[in-house]
Residue, then its C-alpha position, 0 to 999 in steps of 0.5 A: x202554863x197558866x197560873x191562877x194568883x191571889x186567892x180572889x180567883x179561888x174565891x170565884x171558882x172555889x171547885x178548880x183546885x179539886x176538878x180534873x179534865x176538861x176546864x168548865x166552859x166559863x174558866x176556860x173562856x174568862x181566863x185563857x181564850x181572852x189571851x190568845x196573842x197577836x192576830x191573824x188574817x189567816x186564823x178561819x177558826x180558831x180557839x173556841x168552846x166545842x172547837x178543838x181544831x184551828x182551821x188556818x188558809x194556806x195556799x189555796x188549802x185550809x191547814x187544820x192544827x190540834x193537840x192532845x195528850x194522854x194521860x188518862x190510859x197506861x197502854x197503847x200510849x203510841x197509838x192512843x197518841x196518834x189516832x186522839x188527835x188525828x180524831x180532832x183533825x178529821x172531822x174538820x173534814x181533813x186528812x192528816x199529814x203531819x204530827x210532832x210527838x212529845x214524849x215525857x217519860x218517867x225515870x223508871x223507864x225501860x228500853x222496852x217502853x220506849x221501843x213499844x211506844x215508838x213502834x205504836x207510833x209508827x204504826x198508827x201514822x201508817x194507818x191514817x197515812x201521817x209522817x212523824x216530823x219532830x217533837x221533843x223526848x225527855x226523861x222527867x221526874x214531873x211525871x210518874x207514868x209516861x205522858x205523850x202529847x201530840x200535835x197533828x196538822x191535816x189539809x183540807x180544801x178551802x171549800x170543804x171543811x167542817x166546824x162544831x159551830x155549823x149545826x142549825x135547828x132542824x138538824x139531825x144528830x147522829x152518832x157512829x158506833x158506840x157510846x164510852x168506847x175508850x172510857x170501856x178499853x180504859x176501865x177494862x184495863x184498870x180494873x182487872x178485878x172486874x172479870x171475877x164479876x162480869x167473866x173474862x170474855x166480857x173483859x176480853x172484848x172490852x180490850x179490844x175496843x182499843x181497836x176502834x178508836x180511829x173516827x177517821x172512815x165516818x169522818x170520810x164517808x159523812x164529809x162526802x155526804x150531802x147535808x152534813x152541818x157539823x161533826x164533833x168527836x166523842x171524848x171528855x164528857x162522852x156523848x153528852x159533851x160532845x152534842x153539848x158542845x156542837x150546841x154551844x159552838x153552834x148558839x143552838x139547843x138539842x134534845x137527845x133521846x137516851x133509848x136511841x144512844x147505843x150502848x155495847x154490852x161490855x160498857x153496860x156492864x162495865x159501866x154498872x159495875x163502877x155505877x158510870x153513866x156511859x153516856x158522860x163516860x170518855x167515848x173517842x171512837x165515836x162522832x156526833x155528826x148533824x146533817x139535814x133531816x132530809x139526808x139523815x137517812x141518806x147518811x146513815x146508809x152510805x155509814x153502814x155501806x161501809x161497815x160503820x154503824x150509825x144511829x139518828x139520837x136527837x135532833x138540834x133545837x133553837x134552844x134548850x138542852x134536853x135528855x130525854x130517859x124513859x119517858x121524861x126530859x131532864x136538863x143537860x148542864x152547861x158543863x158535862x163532866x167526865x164520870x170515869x175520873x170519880x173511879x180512876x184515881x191515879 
């Protein structure tokens, strides 16, 4: 754990002590990725703005390394623990094989919730065809909801894997599914109340939107295409996060058109309610993918041939960020925070 000492860093980031989620990109670069211990030959890519994966050579292969916790959800924590990371993984153009659990439970806990927990996890693994391998259990007082960190290591070939830093100006970007998908199963989950306004259909199908977390088709079917630079999934921060951070990984610029970001019913109507852009609202389930522009098309055929919508959103630049929406251009900062923490408290 890193602890901030003497009140001059407080001075220069007056804001840290009230943030929460992701660190602001300058934070994070100045005080944790200038100490990343002992080199490493071996390291391809390593800690990173926008590279939320290791890429390590091993044996002919490429191993890809990430770790993720959960702590913004109160249900499903087995299977979010699984597919979140697996996310990260595979969209390095890997597949996933190994994962170590850590599960921090509160004292109040129940037999029941561990058993739910465990069962979650097992299915997941099954899903995406990884083996559980080790990890730690521990019933702690530092916590008051049960915390679930998960390390997932996949293999990719030497030749064949992908980074955030790939994208190039002219590129095309394109998303999969829709915007805020685990930011509108969250909120549906937090705020019951919301169906004496917007129905118990529309809260029911927000539900169930838990089921399309796995990014891991698109990730497959756009890692076989042609002309893919780079993919990046979808979560803090939401759409704009995530092409910002391609971006910045990439020392390039975008422009997104905001008209072209689909948006389900059940998020915009969700998302109106608790006035949340889904557009900065936490959105795994989705992946931001750049390809050439000559294989755009291409790409997003070969998605909906497998049932996964796609959609072309932007395209890269040389520089500068831009949202366009409805009909002017407006700056994207450098750091795009997360909007579902103004309404989720606890």
């Amino acid at each position: 754990m890193f602890y901030l000492r003497k009140p001059q860093h407080q001075s220069e980031f007056p804001f840290l002590k009230y943030a929460r989620g992701k660190l602001d990109p300058s934070i994070l670069t100045k005080l944790i990725l200038s100490q990343l211990g002992s080199s490493d030959d071996r390291v391809l890519v390593g800690p990173g703005v926008g590279e939320d994966a290791a890429i390590v050579q091993e044996n002919g292969k490429v191993l890809v390394i990430h770790s993720d916790p959960i702590t913004g959800a109160v249900k499903d924590l087995g299977r979010l623990a699984v597919h979140i990371s697996v996310n990260d993984v595979v969209s390095k153009g890997a597949d996933p094989r190994w994962i170590s659990l850590v599960l921090l439970l509160h004292t109040g806990v129940k037999v029941d919730e561990i058993r739910r927990i465990a069962l979650q996890t097992h299915e997941a693994c099954v899903e995406v065809g990884a083996a559980i391998v080790g990890g730690h259990t521990e019933v702690t007082p530092i916590v008051e909801r049960d915390v679930i960190v998960s390390t997932v290591v996949g293999e990719a070939p030497r030749d064949r894997f992908f980074t955030s830093s790939g994208a190039s100006p002219g590129d095309s970007i394109v998303m999969t599914k829709t915007a805020a998908i685990e930011g509108t199963w969250i909120l549906s989950n937090q705020f019951p109340k919301l169906r004496q306004t917007l129905g118990d259909k529309v809260m029911r199908r927000a539900r169930l939107f838990v089921q399309q977390i796995s990014v891991y088709p698109e990730a497959r079917v756009a890692r076989a295409a042609s002309g893919v630079t780079a993919m990046h999934d979808v979560t803090e921060g939401g759409v704009l996060c995530a092409v910002q951070e391609i971006a910045s990984a990439s020392g390039c610029g975008f422009i997104i058109d905001s008209s072209k970001v689909a948006v389900a019913d059940e998020t915009h109507r969700i998302c109106a309610a608790l006035d949340l852009d889904p557009l900065k609202t936490i959105g795994s389930g989705s992946l931001i993918i750049t390809t050439k522009a000559s294989q755009t098309a291409a790409l997003i055929r070969s998605l909906d041939k497998h049932g996964i919508r796609a959609s072309e959103i932007g395209s890269i630049r040389k520089e500068g960020k831009w949202l366009r929406d409805k009909g002017a251009n407006m700056k994207v900062p450098d750091f795009v925070r997360e909007e579902i923490w103004t309404v989720v408290k606890d």
